[in-house]
N, C-alpha and C positions, 0 to 999 in steps of 0.2 A: 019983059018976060024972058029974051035971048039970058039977059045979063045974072038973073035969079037961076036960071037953070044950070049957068057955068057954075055958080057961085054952088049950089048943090052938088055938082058932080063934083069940085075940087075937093068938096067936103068929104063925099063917097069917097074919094082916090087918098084921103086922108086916111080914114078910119081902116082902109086894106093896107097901107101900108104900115099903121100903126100893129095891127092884128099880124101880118107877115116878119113885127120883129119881136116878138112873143119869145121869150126863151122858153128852149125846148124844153120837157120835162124828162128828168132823167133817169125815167122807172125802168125796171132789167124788161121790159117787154122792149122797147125803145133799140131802134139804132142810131150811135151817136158818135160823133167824130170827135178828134181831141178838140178844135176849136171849139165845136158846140158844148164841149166838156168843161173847159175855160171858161168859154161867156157867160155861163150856169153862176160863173161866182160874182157876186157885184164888187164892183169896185170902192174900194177902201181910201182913205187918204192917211198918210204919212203922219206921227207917228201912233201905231197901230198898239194898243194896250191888253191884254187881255189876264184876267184873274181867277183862280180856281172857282170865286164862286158863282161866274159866269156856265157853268158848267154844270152847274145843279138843275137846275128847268130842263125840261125837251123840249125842243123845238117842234115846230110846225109840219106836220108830216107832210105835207104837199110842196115842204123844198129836199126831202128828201133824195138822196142820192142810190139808186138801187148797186147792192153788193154786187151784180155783177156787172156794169157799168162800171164799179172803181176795178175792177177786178181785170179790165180792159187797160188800163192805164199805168194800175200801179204793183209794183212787186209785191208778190204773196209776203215775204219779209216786213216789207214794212205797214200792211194790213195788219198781222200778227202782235205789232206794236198798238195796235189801235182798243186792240178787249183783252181779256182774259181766255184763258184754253177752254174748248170747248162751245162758246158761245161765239155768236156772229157780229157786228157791231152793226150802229145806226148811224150810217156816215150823211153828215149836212154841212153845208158850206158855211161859212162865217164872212169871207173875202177874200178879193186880189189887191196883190200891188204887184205895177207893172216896173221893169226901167225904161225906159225908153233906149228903143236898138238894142234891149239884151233880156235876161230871163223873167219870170213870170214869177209871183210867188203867192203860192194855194194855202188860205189859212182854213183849215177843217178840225171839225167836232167829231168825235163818235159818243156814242152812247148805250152804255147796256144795263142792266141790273145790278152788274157786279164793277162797271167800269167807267169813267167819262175820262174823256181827255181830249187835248187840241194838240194838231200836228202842223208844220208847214211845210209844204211841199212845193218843190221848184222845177216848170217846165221848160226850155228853152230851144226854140225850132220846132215844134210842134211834138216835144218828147219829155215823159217826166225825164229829170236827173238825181234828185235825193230826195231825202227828208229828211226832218230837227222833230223828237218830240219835245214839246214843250212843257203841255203842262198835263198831269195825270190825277184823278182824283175817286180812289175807293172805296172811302165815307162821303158821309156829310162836311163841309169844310170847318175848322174848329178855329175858335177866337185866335187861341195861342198857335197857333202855325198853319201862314199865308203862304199861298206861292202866286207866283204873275209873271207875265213875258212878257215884253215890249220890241218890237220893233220900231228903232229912231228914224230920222230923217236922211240917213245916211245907209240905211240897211242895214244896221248893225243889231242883232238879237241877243237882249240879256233876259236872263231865267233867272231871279228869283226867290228864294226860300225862307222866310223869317218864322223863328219860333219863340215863344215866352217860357221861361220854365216855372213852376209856383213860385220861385222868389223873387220874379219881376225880370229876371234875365233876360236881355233878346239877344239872341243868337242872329247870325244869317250866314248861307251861303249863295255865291252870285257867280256865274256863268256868262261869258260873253264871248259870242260867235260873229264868225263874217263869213259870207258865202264866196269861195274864189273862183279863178277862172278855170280852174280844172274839173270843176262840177263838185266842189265839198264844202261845207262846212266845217270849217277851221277854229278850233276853242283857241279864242287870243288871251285871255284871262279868265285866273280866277282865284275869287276871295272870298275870304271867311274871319270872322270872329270863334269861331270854336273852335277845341281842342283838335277836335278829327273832326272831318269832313265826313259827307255821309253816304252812301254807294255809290260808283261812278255808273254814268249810261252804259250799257250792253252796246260793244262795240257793232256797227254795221257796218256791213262788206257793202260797198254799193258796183261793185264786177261780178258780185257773187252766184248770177242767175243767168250770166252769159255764157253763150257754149265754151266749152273746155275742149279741142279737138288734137289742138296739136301740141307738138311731142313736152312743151316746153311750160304748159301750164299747168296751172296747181295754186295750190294754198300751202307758202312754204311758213314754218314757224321759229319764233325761240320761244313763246308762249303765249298764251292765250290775249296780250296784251301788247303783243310785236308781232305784225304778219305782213307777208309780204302775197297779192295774191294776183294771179295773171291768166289771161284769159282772152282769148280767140279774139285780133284787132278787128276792124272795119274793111280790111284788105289785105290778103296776101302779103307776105313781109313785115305785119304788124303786130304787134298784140298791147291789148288793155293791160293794165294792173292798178292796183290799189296798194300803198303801204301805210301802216299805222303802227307808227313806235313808242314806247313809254320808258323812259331810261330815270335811273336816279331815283326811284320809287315812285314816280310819276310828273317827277318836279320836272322833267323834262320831257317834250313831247314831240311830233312829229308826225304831218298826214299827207299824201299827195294822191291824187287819182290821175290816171293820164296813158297814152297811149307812147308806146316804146315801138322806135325801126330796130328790127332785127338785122343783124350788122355779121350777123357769124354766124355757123352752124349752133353755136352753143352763147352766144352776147348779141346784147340789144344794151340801146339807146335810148335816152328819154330827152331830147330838148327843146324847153316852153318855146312856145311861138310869143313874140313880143315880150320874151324875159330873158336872164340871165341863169334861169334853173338848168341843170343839165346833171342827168345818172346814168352812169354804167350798169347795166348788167351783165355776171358772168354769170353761167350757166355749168355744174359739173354734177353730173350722174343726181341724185336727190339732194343737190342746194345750189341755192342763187346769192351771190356775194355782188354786195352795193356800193357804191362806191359813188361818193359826189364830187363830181366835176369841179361846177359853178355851182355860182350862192344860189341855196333855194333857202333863205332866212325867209321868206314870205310862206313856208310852211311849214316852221319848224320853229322852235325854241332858239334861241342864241347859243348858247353853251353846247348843242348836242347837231347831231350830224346824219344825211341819211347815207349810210353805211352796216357794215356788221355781216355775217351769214345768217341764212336761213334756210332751218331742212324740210323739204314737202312731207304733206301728211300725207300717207298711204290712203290710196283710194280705197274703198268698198269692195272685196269680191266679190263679183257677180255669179251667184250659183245658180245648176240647172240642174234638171235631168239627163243624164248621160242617155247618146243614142244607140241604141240594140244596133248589134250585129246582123 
């Protein structure tokens, strides 16, 4: 009888603890931590496939992810990548993949009337750092033009495009990313069979939503396709920035994100920990001139350089009402 009773309770002590690892549900009533926000996504294994017309169905509304929940985690920027203007999107998990001792990677769906698409999103330390969108899909998926991402076994992400034209023609364009140690996603290739390629992604700023306080940050430009941009470090003496350059019509390229010691009233420093990268910044009245030490070839094209000037874009002026006398 002693032995049938234990044998009950282990059972009992089973089923609570079963019930105690219940992933939370993530509706905007909910308070929820980034871990809880993570373990929401199941885990994936390697390598990860996904195809525009995986995309078509809705999902299960009871794994739903509530808007303001992602709203907690992830920059309004790159929500805005998820629908179309105006409307709100239907954000649901798909998967993680982990690495072991480093970042996390969030493969999510939205869904609206007007939009569906999959993103990947990368946390590390218990903090988003970017996102890749993948894959986007505004109709219905059509015979003659596919698209698909795949992440390999090495975390390397290729995107996908193939079209047929009525004369049996396949076209394709293909895109191949690797996520670095600076927090970015780096396009290492890309190829095509057709004449012209067909619109590049809208550049994101991923410093772009941190404070701007001191004297020395900004969004300096040559245009809309080379920026260089800086913003309030993690400590006194420091500051973030992000550059992304396109030289030679595009054939050449260039991205870093990283945090700079400021070394002078007007220069800072940038050098990798556990590399060979190393930038100057000079600093004079409305532009920052770059200037590369050491190799940073691990984020940049071969033939091209981070270097050049760049003028800040004028802030906003802030208007009021003047106060009476």
């Amino acid at each position: 009888m002693l032995r049938r009773t234990r044998v009950l309770w282990v059972f009992f002590l089973c089923i609570l603890a079963s019930c105690s690892q219940k992933k939370k549900q993530l509706t905007d009533d909910s308070t929820v931590t980034v871990q809880e926000f993570v373990d929401f996504f199941p885990t994936i294994s390697l390598p990860v496939q996904l195809a525009d017309s995986s995309l078509v169905k809705k999902p299960n509304d009871s794994i739903r992810i509530g808007n303001k929940i992602i709203a907690q985690f992830i920059p309004d920027s790159v929500i805005t990548q998820l629908t179309v203007k105006g409307s709100k999107p239907q954000i649901y998990p798909i998967g993680k993949v982990s690495v072991k001792d480093g970042e996390t990677y969030l493969f999510v769906r939205s869904f609206s009337n007007a939009k569906k698409a999959a993103s990947l999103l990368v946390f590390d330390k218990d903090s988003f750092v970017t996102a890749l969108p993948l894959l986007n899909l505004s109709t219905a998926p059509k015979a003659n033009d596919l698209s698909s991402a795949v992440m390999d076994n090495k975390y390397t992400i290729t995107i996908n495009r193939q079209q047929a034209s009525a004369s049996g023609q396949l076209t394709y364009n293909k895109k191949v990313y690797v996520y670095n140690t600076e927090g970015l996603f780096t396009l290492i290739l890309t190829e095509s069979n057709a004449g012209t390629t067909g619109p590049t992604t809208e550049l994101q700023n991923p410093v772009d939503t941190l404070k701007a306080s001191h004297k020395l940050t900004g969004d300096y430009f040559q245009d809309k396709k080379n920026l260089v941009s800086v913003r309030d470090g993690s400590k006194p003496g420091r500051l973030y920035f992000f550059i992304h350059f396109e030289k030679d019509g595009g054939a050449c390229r260039g991205e870093l994100k990283g945090e700079m010691a400021i070394t002078g009233a007007n220069t800072g420093r940038f050098t990798e920990n556990n590399g060979t990268c190393a930038i100057d910044f000079n600093f004079s009245g409305n532009t920052v001139k770059l200037k590369e030490l050491e190799g940073c070839g691990s984020y940049r094209d071969i033939k091209c350089f981070f270097e050049g000037s760049y003028i800040r874009k004028k802030k906003p002026a802030v208007t009021g009402t003047k106060k009476k006398k």
